[in-house]
VOPAMI-984470 format. One record per residue (C-alpha): residue number from 1; z, y, x. Coordinates in steps of 0.02 Angstrom, whole numbers, padded with zeros to 5 digits. Example, Ala and Ser with C-alpha at 12.3 -4.5 7.8 and 13.67 -1.06 7.14 Angstrom:
<nodes>
  resi      zz      yy      xx
     1   00390  -00225   00615
     2   00357  -00053   00684
</nodes>
This chain:
<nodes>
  resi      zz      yy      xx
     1  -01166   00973  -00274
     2  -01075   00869  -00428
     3  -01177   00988  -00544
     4  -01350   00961  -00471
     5  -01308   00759  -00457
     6  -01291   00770  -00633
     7  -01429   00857  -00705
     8  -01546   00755  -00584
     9  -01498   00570  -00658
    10  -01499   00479  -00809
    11  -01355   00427  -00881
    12  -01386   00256  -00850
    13  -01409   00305  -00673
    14  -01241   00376  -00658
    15  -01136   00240  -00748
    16  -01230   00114  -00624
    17  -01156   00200  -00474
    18  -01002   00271  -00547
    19  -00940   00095  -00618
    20  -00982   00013  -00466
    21  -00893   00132  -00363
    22  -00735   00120  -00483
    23  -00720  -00086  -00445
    24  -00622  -00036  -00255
    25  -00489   00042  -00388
    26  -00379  -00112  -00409
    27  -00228  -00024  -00515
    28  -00321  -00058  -00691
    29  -00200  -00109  -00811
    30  -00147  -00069  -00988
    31   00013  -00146  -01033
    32   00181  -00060  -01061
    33   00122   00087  -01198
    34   00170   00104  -01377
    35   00049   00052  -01516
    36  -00053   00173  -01580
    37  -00181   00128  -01737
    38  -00333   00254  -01814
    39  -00313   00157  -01963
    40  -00129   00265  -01994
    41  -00186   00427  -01905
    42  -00358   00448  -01972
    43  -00446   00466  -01808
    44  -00545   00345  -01689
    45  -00475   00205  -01574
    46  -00307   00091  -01531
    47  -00201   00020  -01402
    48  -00193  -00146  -01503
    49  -00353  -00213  -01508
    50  -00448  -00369  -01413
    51  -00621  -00344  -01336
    52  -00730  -00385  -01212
    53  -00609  -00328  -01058
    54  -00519  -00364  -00900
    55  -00342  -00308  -00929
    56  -00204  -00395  -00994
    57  -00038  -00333  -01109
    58   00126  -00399  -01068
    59   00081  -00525  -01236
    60  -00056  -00593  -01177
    61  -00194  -00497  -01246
    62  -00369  -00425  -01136
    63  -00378  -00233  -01196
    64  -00560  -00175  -01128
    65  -00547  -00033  -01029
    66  -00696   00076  -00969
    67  -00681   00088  -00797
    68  -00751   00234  -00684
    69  -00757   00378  -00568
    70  -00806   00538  -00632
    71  -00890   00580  -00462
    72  -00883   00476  -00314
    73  -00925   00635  -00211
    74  -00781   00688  -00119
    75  -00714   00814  -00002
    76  -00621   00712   00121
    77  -00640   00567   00240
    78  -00535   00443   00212
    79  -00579   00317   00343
    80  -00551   00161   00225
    81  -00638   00248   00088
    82  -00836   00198   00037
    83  -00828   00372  -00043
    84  -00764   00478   00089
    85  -00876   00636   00139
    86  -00949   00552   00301
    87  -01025   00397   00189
    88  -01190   00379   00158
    89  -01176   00294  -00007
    90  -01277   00376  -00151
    91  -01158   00500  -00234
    92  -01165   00545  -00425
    93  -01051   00637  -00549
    94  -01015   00639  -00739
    95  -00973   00799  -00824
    96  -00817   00780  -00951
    97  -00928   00794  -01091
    98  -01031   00641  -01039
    99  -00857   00528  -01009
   100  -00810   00600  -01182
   101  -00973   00522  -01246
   102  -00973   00375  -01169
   103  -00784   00331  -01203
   104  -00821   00347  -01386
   105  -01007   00261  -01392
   106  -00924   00109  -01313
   107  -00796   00106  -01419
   108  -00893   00117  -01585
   109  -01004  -00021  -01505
   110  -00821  -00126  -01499
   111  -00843  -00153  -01284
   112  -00692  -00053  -01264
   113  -00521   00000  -01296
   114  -00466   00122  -01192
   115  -00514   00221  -01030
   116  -00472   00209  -00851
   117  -00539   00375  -00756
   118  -00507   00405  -00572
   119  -00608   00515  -00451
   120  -00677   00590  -00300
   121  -00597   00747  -00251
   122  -00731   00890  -00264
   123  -00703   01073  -00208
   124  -00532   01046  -00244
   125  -00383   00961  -00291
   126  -00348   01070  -00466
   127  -00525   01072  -00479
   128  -00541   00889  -00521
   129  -00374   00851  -00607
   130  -00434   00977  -00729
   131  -00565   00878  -00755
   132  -00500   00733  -00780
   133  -00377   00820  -00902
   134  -00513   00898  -01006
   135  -00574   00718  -01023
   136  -00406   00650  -01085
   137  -00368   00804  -01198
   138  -00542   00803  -01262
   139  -00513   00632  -01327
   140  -00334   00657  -01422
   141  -00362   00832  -01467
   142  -00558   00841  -01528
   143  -00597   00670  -01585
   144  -00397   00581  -01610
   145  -00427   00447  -01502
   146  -00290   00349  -01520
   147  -00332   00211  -01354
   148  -00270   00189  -01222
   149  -00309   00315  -01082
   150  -00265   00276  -00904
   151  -00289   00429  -00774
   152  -00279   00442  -00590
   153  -00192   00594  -00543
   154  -00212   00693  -00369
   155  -00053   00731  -00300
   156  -00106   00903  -00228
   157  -00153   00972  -00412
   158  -00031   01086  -00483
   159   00129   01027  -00574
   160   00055   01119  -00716
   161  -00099   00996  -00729
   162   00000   00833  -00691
   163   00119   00913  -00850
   164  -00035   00914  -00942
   165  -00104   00728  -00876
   166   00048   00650  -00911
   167   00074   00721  -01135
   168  -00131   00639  -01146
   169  -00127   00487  -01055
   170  -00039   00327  -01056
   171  -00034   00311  -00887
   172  -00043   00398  -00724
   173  -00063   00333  -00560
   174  -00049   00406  -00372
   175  -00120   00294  -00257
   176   00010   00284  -00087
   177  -00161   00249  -00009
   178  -00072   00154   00156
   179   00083   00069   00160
   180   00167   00170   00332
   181   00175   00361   00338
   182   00094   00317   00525
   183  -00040   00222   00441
   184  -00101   00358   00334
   185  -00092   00489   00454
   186  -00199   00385   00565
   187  -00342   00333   00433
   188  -00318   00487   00309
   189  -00246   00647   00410
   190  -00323   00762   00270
   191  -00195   00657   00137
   192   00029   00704   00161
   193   00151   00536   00129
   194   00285   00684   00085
   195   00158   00764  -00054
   196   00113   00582  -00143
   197   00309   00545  -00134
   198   00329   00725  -00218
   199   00213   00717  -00352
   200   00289   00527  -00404
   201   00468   00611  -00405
   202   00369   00740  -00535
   203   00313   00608  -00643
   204   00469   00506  -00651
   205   00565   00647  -00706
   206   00447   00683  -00851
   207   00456   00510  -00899
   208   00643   00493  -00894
   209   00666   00668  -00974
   210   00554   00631  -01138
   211   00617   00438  -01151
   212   00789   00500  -01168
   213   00839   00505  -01377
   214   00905   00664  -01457
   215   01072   00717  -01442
   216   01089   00756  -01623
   217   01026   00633  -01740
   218   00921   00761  -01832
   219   00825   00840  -01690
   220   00645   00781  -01670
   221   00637   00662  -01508
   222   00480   00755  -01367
   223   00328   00674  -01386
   224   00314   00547  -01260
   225   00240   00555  -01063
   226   00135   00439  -00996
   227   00233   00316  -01118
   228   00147   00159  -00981
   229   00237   00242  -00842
   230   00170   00265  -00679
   231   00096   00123  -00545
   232   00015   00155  -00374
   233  -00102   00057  -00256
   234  -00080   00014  -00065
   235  -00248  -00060   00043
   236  -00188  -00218   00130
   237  -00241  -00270   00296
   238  -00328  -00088   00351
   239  -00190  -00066   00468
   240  -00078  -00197   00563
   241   00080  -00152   00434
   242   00149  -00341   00400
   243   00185  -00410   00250
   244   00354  -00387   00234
   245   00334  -00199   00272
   246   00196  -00206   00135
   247   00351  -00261   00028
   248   00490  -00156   00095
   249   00384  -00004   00036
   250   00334  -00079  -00132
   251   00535  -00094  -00148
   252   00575   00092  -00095
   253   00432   00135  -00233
   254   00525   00019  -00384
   255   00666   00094  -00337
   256   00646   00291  -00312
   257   00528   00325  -00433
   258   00539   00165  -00569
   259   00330   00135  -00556
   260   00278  -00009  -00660
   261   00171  -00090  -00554
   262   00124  -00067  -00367
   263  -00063  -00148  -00334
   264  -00114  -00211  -00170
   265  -00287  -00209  -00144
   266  -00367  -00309   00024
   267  -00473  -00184   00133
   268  -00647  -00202   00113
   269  -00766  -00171   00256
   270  -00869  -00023   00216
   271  -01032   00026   00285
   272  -01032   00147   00464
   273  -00822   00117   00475
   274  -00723   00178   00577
   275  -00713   00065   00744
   276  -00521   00081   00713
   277  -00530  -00010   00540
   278  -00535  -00204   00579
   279  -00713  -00276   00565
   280  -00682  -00410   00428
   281  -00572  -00414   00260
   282  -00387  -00497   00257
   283  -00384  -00673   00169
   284  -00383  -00656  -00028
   285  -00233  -00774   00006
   286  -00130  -00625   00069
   287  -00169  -00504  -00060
   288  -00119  -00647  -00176
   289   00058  -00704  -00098
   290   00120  -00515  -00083
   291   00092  -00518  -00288
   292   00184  -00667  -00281
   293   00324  -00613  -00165
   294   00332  -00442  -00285
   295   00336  -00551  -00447
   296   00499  -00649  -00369
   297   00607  -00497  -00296
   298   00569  -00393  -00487
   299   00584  -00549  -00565
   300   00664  -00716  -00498
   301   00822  -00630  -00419
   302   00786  -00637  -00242
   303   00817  -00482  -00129
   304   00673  -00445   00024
   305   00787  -00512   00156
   306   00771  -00683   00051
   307   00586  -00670   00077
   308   00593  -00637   00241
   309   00665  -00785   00329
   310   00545  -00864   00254
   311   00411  -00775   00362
   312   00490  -00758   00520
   313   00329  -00660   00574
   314   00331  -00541   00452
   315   00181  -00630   00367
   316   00170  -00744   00238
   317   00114  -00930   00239
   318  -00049  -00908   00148
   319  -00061  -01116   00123
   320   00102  -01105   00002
   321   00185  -00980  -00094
   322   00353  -00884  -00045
   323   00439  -00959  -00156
   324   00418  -01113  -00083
   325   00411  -01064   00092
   326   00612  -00993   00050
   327   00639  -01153  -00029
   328   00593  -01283   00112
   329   00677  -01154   00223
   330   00849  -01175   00137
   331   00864  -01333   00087
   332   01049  -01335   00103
   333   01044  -01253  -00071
   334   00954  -01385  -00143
   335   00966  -01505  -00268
   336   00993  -01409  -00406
   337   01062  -01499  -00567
   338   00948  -01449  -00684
   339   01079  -01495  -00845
   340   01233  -01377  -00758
   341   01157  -01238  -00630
   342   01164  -01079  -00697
   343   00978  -00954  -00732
   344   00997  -00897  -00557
   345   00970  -01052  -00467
   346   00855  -01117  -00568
   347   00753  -00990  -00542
   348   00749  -01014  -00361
   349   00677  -01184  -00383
   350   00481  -01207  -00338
   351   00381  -01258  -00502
   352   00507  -01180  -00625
   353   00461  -01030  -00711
   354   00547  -00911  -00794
   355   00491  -00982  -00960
   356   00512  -01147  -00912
   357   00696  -01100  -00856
   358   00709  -01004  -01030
   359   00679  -01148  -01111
   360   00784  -01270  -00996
   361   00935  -01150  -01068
   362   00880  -01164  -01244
   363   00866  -01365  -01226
   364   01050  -01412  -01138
   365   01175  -01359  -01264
   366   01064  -01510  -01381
   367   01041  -01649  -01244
   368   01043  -01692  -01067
   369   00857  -01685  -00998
   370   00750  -01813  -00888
   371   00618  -01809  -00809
   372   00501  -01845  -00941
   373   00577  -01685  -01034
   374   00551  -01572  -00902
   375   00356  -01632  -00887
   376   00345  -01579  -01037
   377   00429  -01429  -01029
   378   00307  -01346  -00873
   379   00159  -01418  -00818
   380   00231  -01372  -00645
   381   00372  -01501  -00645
   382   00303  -01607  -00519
   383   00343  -01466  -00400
   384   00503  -01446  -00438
   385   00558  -01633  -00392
   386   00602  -01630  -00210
   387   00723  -01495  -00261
   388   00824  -01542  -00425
   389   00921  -01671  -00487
   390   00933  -01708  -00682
   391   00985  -01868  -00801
   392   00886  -02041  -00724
   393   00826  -01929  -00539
   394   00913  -01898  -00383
   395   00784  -01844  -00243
   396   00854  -01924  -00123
   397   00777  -01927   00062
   398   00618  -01798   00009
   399   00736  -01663   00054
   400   00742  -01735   00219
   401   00575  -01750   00260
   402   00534  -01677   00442
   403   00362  -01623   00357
   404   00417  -01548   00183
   405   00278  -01422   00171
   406   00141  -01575   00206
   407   00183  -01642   00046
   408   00135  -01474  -00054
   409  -00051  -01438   00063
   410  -00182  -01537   00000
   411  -00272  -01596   00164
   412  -00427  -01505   00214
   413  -00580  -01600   00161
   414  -00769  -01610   00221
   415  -00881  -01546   00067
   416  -01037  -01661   00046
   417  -01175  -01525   00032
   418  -01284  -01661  -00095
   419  -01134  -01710  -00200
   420  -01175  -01703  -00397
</nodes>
């Protein structure tokens, strides 16, 4: 079916749908690699480049990726997934030759800098992820492309394949699809929790195994797998799996298999659903505090358990952040003295950053700092007051405050529909 889809569009035609259907794929990132230039290998490409582009390096810089399916047909039925083999959506495919093509046309034209290729499982799971690898080896091998390729793997392919994946790309991902083994057996029977967890275990062990340095000084180090790592995606709000579940398994993921990232991605009502599947999306808000809850237990120092008595319901506030939910909910450990309390506790305090607490550190051994220093310091101070105490400011009763949270919602206001 792929095959006939092909031959019977245009190009165009394809990247329409097959971009379009790419956008539910929220794990899209290329930070973390090593820096590759054509300019020193002679070939075509880079992983150091700006462009017109929607992912960001740990530096601060967008790398353009092109971002697509190579067929959104697909041989199971997911019911969460737009592409699953019961949708009626219009299906198309690429061949590898034509992502080859179009990887290096929109590079040449300077829209891109890199790849990220994911897929629709047709005939079957080998089938595709040799696909996909003839894409990736196609473009290091035949035409030394030297940007950044991200690939999503299918945990049912052979080891052999995800071998292969892993010494062309940058970076492989296995989506976990569902947070809950129960969740994924209800919504995706066709898909195994135990083979996903596998296939990660694979990966990680490749990684580790080729980041490790020579024993002897003179042996040539192995050339490096999937030097980005690994990162995974979870759909939020398909199933009734709370929010602090969402993190526990995000945790269990860090942990046993050192991913980089773990996306959440809010479920989007699809067309003919499932009448199990709730009828409307999850708040943005929620997809948005579990990043934020993520950022502060990988880095800010607080363990899930912190988190979590700060949402006694399992879910968090989505009118203010979880960092500031934990803080008004232990304000016994607050004020902080912002000229003697060690990095730990100053991370812990709402409106301080961990460059703003960076450069708190750098600042004390010179002076003691006010308040005036600190507004200068983070544009965020103002946050932070209720909760510290420095040279010239005490908080005094705000800590005390029966409403503490009111102070941080701005009230909801009446838009005037004729307002300029």
């Amino acid at each position: 079916m792929p095959d006939t889809m092909s031959q019977a569009r245009s190009l165009q035609a394809k990247l329409a749908i097959l971009a379009d259907a790419a956008k539910y794929d929220a794990s899209c990132a290329s930070s973390g690699t090593t820096k590759r230039n054509a300019l020193k290998s002679g070939g075509i490409g880079s992983t150091e480049g700006s462009g017109i582009c929607h992912a960001y390096a740990p530096d601060g810089r967008c790398i353009s990726l092109l971002k697509i399916l190579l067929t959104n047909a697909c041989i199971f039925d997911c019911a969460y997934c737009v592409n699953r083999v019961s949708s009626r959506v219009e299906r198309a495919a690429f061949t590898p030759e034509e992502v080859v093509d179009l990887t290096l046309n929109f590079y040449r034209r300077n829209y891109i800098e890199g790849l990220f290729l994911s897929s629709g499982i047709i005939r079957s799971a080998d089938h595709t992820m040799e696909s996909l690898v003839r894409v990736a080896r196609t473009l290091r091998e035949t035409h030394q492309f030297q940007g950044y390729i991200h690939l999503k793997t299918i945990p049912d392919a052979s080891p052999e394949l995800l071998l292969e994946a892993g010494r062309h790309a940058d970076r492989l991902s296995i989506n976990i699809e569902l947070p809950t083994e129960s969740g994924l057996k209800s919504f995706a029977p066709e898909k195994s929790g135990r083979t996903i967890r596998a296939s990660m275990a694979k990966l990680r062990g490749e990684i580790d195994a080729t980041a490790e340095k020579p024993r002897r000084p003179m042996r040539k180090a192995a050339p490096r797998f999937a030097p980005a790592g690994q990162s995974t995606q979870m759909i939020v709000g398909a199933d009734a799996t709370s929010d602090v579940e969402i993190l526990r398994t995000s945790r269990t993921l860090y942990t046993a298999y050192q991913l980089r990232r773990v996306y959440y991605s809010a479920f989007s009502p699809i067309p003919d659903g499932s009448s199990a599947l709730p009828p409307a999306a999850p708040p943005l808000e929620r997809e948005h505090r579990l990043y934020q809850a993520d950022w502060l237990t990988r880095f800010y120092g607080f363990e899930l358990d912190d988190l979590a008595t700060a949402a006694p319901t399992g879910m968090f506030d989505l009118e203010i952040d979880p960092k500031l939910a934990w803080a008004i909910n232990n304000r016994a450990t607050f004020p902080i003295d912002v000229n003697r309390a060690p990095r730990e506790s100053l991370l812990r305090v709402p409106g301080l950053g961990v460059k703003a607490v960076n450069a708190i550190l750098r600042t004390r051994p010179y002076r003691r700092l006010r308040i005036e220093d600190l507004m200068r310091l983070t544009p965020t101070a103002r946050r932070a007051l209720p909760f510290i105490a420095l040279e010239g400011w005490q908080p005094a009763r705000l800590l005390d405050v029966e409403n503490l949270k009111a102070r941080f919602v701005k009230p909801a206001r009446q838009l005037d529909l004729f307002a300029a």
